[in-house]
N, C-alpha and C positions, 0 to 999 in steps of 0.2 A: 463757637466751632473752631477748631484746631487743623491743621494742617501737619504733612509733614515727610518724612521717608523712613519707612522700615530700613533700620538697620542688620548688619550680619557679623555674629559672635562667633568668629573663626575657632573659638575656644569651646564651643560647643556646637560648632556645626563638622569639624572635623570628626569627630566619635562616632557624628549621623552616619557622614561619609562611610566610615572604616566599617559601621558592624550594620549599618540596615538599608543602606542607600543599593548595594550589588549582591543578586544571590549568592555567587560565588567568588570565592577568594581568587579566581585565575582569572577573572574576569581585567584584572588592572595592565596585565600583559594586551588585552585585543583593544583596552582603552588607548593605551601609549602607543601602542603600535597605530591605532588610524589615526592618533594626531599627525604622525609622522608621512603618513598617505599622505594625508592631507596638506601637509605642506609642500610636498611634491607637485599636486593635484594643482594647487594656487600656483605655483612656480611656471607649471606646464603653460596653464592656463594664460597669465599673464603674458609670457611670452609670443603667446598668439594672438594676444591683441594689443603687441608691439610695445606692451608698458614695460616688458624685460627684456634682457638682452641674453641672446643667444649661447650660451658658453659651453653645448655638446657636453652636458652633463651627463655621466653614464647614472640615472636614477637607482639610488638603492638604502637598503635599510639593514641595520649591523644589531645584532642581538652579542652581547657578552657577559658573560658570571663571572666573579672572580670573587674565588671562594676565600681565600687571602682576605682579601680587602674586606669581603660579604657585600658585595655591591653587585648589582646590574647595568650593564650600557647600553641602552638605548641610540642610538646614531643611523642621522639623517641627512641627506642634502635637495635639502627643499626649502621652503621661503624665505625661511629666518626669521628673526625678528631682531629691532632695534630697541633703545632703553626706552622710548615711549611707547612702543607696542609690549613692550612683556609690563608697564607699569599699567595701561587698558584690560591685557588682557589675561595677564596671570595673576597680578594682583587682586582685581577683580572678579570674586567668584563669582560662575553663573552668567558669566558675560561669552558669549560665542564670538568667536570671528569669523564662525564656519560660517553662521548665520550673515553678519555681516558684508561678508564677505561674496555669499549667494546674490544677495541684495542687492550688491551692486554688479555684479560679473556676469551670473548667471541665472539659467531660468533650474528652480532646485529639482523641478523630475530629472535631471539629465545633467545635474552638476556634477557626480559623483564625490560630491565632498562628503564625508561621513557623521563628522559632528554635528553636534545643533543645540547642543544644553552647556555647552561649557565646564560642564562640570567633572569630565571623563579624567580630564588632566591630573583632578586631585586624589583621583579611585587608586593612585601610587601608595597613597597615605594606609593602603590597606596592608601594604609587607614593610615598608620603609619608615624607618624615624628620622630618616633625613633626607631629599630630594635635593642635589645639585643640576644646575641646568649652564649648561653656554652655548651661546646661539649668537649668530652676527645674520643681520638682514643682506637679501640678495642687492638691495639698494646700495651698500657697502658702507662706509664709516665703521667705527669701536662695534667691536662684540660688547655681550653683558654675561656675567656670569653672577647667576642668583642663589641663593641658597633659602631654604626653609624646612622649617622643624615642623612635629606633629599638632604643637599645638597652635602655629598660622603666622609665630612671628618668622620673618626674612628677612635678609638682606642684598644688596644687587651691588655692584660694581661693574665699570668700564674696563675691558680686557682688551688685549692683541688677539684678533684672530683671522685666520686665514679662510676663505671662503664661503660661501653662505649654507646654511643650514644648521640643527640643533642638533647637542649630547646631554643626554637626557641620565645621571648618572643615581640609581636608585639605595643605597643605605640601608641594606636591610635588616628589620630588626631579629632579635637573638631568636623569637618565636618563630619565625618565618623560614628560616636556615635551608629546610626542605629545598626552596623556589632556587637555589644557584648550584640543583645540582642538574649539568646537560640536558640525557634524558628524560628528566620532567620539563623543564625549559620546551624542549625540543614535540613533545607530547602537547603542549598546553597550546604550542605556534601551531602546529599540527590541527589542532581540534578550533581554534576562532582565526586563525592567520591565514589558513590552507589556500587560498584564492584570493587573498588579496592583489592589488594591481600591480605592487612593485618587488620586486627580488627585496626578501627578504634571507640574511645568511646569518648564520647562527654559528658563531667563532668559538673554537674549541681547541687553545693553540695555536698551530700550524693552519688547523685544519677548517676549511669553510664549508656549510653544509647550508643551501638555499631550501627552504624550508615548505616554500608553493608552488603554485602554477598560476602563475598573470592573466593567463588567458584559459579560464574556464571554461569548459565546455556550453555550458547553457548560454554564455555570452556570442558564442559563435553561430553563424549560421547554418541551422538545419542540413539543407543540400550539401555543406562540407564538409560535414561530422558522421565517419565509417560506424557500420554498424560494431567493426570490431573498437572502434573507439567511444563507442556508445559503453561497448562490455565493460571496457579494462576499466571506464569509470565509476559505473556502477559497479563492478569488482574491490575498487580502491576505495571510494568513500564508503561504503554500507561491509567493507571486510567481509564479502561473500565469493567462494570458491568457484559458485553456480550460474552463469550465465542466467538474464534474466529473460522472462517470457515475452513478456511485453514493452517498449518504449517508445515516449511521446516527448517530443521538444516542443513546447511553448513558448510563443513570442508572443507576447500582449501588448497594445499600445494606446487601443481606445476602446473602452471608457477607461480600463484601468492600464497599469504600466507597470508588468512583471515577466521576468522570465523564467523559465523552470525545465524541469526535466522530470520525467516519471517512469517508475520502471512498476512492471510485477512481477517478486521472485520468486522462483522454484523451490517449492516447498521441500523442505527434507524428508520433514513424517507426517502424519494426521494430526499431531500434537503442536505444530507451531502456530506461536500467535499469529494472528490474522488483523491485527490491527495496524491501520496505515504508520508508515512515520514520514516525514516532511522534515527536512531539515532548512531554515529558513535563515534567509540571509541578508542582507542589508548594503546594499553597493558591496557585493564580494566580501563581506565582514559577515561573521558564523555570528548569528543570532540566538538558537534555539535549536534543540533537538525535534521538538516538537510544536505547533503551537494550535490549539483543539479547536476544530471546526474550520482549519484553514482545506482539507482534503474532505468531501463531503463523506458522510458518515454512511452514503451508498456504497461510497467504494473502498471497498475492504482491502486490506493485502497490499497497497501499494507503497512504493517510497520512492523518494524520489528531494529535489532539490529546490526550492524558492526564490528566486532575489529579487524583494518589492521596494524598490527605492523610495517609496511612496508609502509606505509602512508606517501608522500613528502608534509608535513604538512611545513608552512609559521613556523616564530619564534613564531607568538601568536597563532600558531593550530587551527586561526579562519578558514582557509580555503586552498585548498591542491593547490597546486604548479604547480601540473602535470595532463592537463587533460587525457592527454594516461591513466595513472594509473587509472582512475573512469574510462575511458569506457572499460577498461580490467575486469575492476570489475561487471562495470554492462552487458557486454557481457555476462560472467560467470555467473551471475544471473540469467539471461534467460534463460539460458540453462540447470540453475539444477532445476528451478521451471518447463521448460517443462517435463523436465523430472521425476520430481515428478508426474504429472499430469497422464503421460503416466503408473504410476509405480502405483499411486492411481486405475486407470482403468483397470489394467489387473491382479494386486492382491487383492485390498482391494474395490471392486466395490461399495461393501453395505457401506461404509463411504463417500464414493465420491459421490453417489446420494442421502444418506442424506443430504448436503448443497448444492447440486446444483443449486438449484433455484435461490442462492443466489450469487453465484459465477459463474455462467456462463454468465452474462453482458462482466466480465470483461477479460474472456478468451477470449470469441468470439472477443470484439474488441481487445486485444493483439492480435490474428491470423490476425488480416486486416489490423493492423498497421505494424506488424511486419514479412517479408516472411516467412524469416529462421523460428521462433516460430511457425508460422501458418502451415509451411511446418510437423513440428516436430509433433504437436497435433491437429493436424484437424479431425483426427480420434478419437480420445478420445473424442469428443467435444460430449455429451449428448445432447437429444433432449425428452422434455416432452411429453408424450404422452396424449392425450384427457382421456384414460378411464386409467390413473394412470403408474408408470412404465417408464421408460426412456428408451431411446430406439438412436444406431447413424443412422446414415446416409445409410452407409454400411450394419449394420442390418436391416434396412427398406427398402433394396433392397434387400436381404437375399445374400449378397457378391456380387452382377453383379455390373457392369462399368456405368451403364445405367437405367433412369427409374425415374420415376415421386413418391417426395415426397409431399402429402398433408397438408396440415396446417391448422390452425385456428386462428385466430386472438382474437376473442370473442366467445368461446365456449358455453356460458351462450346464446347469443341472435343468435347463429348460430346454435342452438343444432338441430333444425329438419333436417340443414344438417348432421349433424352428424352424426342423425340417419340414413339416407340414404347408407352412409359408412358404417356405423355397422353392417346394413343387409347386406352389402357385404363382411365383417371382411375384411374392408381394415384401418388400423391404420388409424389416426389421430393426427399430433403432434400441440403443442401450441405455436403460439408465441404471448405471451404477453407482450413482449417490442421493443421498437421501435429498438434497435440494431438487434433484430431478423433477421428480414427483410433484413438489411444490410450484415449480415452472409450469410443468403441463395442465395443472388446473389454473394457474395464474393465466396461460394463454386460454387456455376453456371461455373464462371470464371476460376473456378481451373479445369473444368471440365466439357465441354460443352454436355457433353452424360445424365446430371441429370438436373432436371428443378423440381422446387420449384412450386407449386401451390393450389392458396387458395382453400378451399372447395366449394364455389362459384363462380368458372373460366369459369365454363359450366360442361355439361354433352355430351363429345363424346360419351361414352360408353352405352348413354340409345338414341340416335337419332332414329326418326321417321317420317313417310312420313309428307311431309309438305301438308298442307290445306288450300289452298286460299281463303275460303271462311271466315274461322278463323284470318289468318291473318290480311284482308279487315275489322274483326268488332275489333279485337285488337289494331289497330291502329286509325282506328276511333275513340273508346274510349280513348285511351291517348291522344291521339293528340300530338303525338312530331314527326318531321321530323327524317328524317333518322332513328328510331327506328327497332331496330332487333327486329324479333320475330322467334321463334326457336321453335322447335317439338319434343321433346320427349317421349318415352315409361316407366313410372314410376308407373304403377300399379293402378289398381281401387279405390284403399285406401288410394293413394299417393297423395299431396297436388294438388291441380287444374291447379296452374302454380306455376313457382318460379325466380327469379331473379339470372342471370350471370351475371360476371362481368370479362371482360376478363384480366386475368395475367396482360398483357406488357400494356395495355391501363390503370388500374388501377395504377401499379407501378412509372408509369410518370405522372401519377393526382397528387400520395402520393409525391412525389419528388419534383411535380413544387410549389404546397401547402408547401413541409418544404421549399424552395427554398424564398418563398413568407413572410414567417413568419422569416427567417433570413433579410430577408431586411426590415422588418419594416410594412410589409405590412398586412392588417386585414383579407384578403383574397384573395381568388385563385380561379375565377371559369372554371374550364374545362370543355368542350362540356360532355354533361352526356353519358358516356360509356354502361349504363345498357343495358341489354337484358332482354327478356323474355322468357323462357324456359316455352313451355305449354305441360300439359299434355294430349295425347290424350286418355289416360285408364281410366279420372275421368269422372266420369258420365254425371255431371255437364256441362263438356266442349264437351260432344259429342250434350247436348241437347243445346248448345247454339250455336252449329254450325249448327244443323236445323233454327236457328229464323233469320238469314239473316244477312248482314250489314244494313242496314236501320232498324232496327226494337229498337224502344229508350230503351225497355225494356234490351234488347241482350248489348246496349252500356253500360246501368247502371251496367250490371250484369261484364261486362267484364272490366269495371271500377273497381269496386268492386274484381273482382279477383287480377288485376297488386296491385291495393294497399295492400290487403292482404299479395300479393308475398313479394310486400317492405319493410310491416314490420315485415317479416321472416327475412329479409336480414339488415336492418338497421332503426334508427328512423326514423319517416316521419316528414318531416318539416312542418311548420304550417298549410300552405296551405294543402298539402294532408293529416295531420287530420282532419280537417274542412270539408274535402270533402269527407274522409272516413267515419264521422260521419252523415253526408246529406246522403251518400247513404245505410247505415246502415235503418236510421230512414225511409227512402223511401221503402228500399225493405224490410224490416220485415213486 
């Protein structure tokens, strides 16, 4: 048996480095940038537990190009380092002192130190063929100033330097030339720097441009953060014009330890994606655009912001380790956006049916996708009302278990039913999107004592003796087999007839027609379910049940009324305006 220690060929671990260790090439800019947190972060630190001395250091981080030279500057005043710590821990690849350093100082949920792989330092090697570094420990004695090339060999010497902290000077190569012009600079600090802790300023001449905000939103406390300061940042990070509908701060601390922010925006057209984005972060350090399954796959449409200090990030932070830890996360989500909902609806009603309109797509499918959620806010779940005012479930049975909610589909071309309901002040709620519909059988389900139905289902409540003789010229006039005709009591003033359409024979027409257009197919014809609800209180129909079945006049007339009914109830297809138009011109 042999013993021994794996060795590391800087000669061919550098190439790993450069082309397959970091998805992207911008990535070496958010590298350098949190070592230099990070020495600030140790500096702070230290000081507080009286190992350093105090020197009212104004904390900050200096980005420079200098397209002259092709070089980058890096500049920090933060921990330093002496010539046995840069021979530990730059020499050393893969060696942390973040880690180190955690280990002994601090507890790491709460350390804010950024690094932990050591290996971020050398992610430079991806635009640079040569990395100069000077650095003098806050301990004081000789600076060191080191140099190395791409392929691992360096060299270090003892320097004069004034103060503690590192310059970090990057060499870049001829391919890379793009990275020292400003505004990419300034775009790349923008997109992984934006929040970091410490003023970062990005020198261009004269002129210094601080590149973040130190004190991010999601870091601060709920109770002190305006709703208009809610907007402008949801405005600024997600580059949207549109205020958003909904927003939730997140503070988590046990079991797990993140905090976030969640918005959902106003959609522009029917056409925008609906799928969440989460931008995730890492102690104020831009991780990811996205990272799948961290936002539960219930809740559609949202976005919003991350920071899991606690994150089992891979070495290139491209993507997390551990799916347990995202579905802990996104469990957790669930549950405090339900709970926001529920907390919008019993305190702050008048903002929650301000954007409802707009945001109740995506609650209602989160309830049908997701039990738990659905169980938690089924009751909050608003329902439009036809004549203004929102209205649930529970309130439109006035609290009973039981009982019939009416709807409308198209309010506009079903209003004379509507009025019908009105003379009886029984509500009327709307559903205008196709998920509607799927909600109210989904609550059915939940609940087989409540039944959903359109204003057009029929009339139990107004039935009337039936007339045979009525019948016999109603259906001679349409001429459709099996055709229902039905009798109701609707008043002298009330239309002549009107068109039913029964619930459950309707809802399996609408289903086998979506059913039909998912497979490709241009149409769906289902046996026609319509009825005809006649009135026997209109004048009309009492004088047309004197003139007989056999009488052409009586057929015209009663032709003329079903299609009337029809187009109370929906368009009429070509054929029956063509026919409504011949019997117009005939009977006038």
């Amino acid at each position: 048996m042999s013993k021994g220690a794996l060795s590391v060929d800087t000669e061919h671990l550098f190439p790993i480095i450069k082309k397959w260790l970091y998805s992207e090439k911008d990535i070496f800019i958010r590298e350098v940038i949190s070592n230099a947190c990070d020495a600030i972060t140790k500096h702070r630190r230290l000081i507080s537990l009286g190992e350093a001395v105090d020197d009212s250091t104004n904390y900050r981080i200096t980005v420079t190009a200098d397209k002259d030279e092709h070089t980058i500057t890096v500049k920090d005043n933060g921990i330093g380092m002496n010539a046995e710590e840069v021979e530990k821990y730059i020499n050393n690849i893969a060696l942390s002192g973040a880690v180190e350093f955690i280990s002994k100082y601090e507890n790491e949920s709460n350390s804010g130190i950024i690094g932990h792989f050591g290996l971020g330092f050398y992610s430079m090697f991806i635009v640079a063929e040569k990395v100069e570094m000077f650095t003098r420990s806050y301990k004081g004695g000789e600076g060191v100033h080191w140099i190395c090339d791409t392929d691992g060999s360096f060299e270090s010497e003892a320097i004069e330097r004034d103060g503690h902290g590192t310059e970090i000077i990057m060499h870049v190569s001829d391919d890379e030339l793009a990275y020292l012009d400003n505004e990419k600079l300034k775009s790349i600090l923008e997109r992984y720097c934006a929040f970091m802790p410490y003023d970062i300023a990005l020198i261009d001449g004269d002129k210094e441009t601080v590149v973040n905000d130190t004190n991010p939103l999601w870091q601060r406390n709920p109770s002190e953060v305006s709703d208009e300061e809610y907007n402008e940042f949801y405005k600024k990070v997600f580059n949207d014009y549109e205020e958003p509908l909904f927003k939730l701060h997140i503070v988590a601390d046990y079991p797990l330890n993140f905090k976030g922010v969640l918005f959902i925006p106003k959609r522009k057209t029917g056409y925008d994606s609906t799928e969440s984005e989460l931008r995730l972060f890492y102690n104020s350090v831009f991780v990811a655009d996205n990272i799948k399954g961290a936002c539960p796959e219930h809740l559609v449409n949202f976005r919003g912001v991350l920071d899991c200090p606690e994150l089992p990030l891979n070495v290139s932070r491209s993507y997390l380790q551990n799916d347990a830890y995202v579905r802990k996360i996104a469990s957790h989500i669930s549950k405090k956006v339900a709970d926001k909902l529920n907390s919008m609806f019993n305190n702050d009603r008048e903002s929650l049916e301000k954007n409802w309109r707009d945001m109740k797509p995506y609650f209602e499918y989160a309830c049908m996708r997701d039990e738990k959620f659905g169980d938690k806010v089924r009751n909050s779940i608003l329902m439009e009302k036809s004549g203004g005012g929102y209205i649930t479930v529970s309130e439109y049975l006035d609290g009973k278990d039981e009982g019939t909610v009416y709807y409308t589909n198209d309010p506009e071309g079903q209003s004379y039913y509507l009025g019908l309901f009105a003379e009886k002040n029984i509500d009327v709620v709307v559903f205008d999107n196709v998920i509607d519909n799927s909600f109210a059988q989904y609550f059915e389900s939940k609940n087989d004592k409540i039944k959903f139905r359109r204003i057009d289902s029929g009339f139990d409540d107004s039935k009337a003796d039936e007339s045979k003789s009525l019948a016999d010229i109603f259906k001679s006039a349409v001429g459709k087999e099996n055709f229902e005709i039905t009798f109701v009591s609707l008043g002298d003033e009330g239309a002549a007839a009107l068109i039913s359409l029964p619930e459950e024979s309707r809802r399996f027409a609408d289903m086998m027609r979506m059913y039909s257009l998912n497979q490709g197919v241009d149409s769906f014809n289902m046996p026609n379910s319509e009825a005809l609800a006649v009135n026997v209180d209109n004048p009309i129909i009492k004088r047309l049940e004197s003139l007989g079945a056999d009488d052409e006049t009586a057929k015209d007339i009663a032709k003329h009324i079903y299609l009337s009914a029809v187009l109370l109830s929906r368009t009429l297809t070509s054929d029956e305006a063509k026919e409504f138009v011949r019997l117009n011109n005939k009977l006038i």
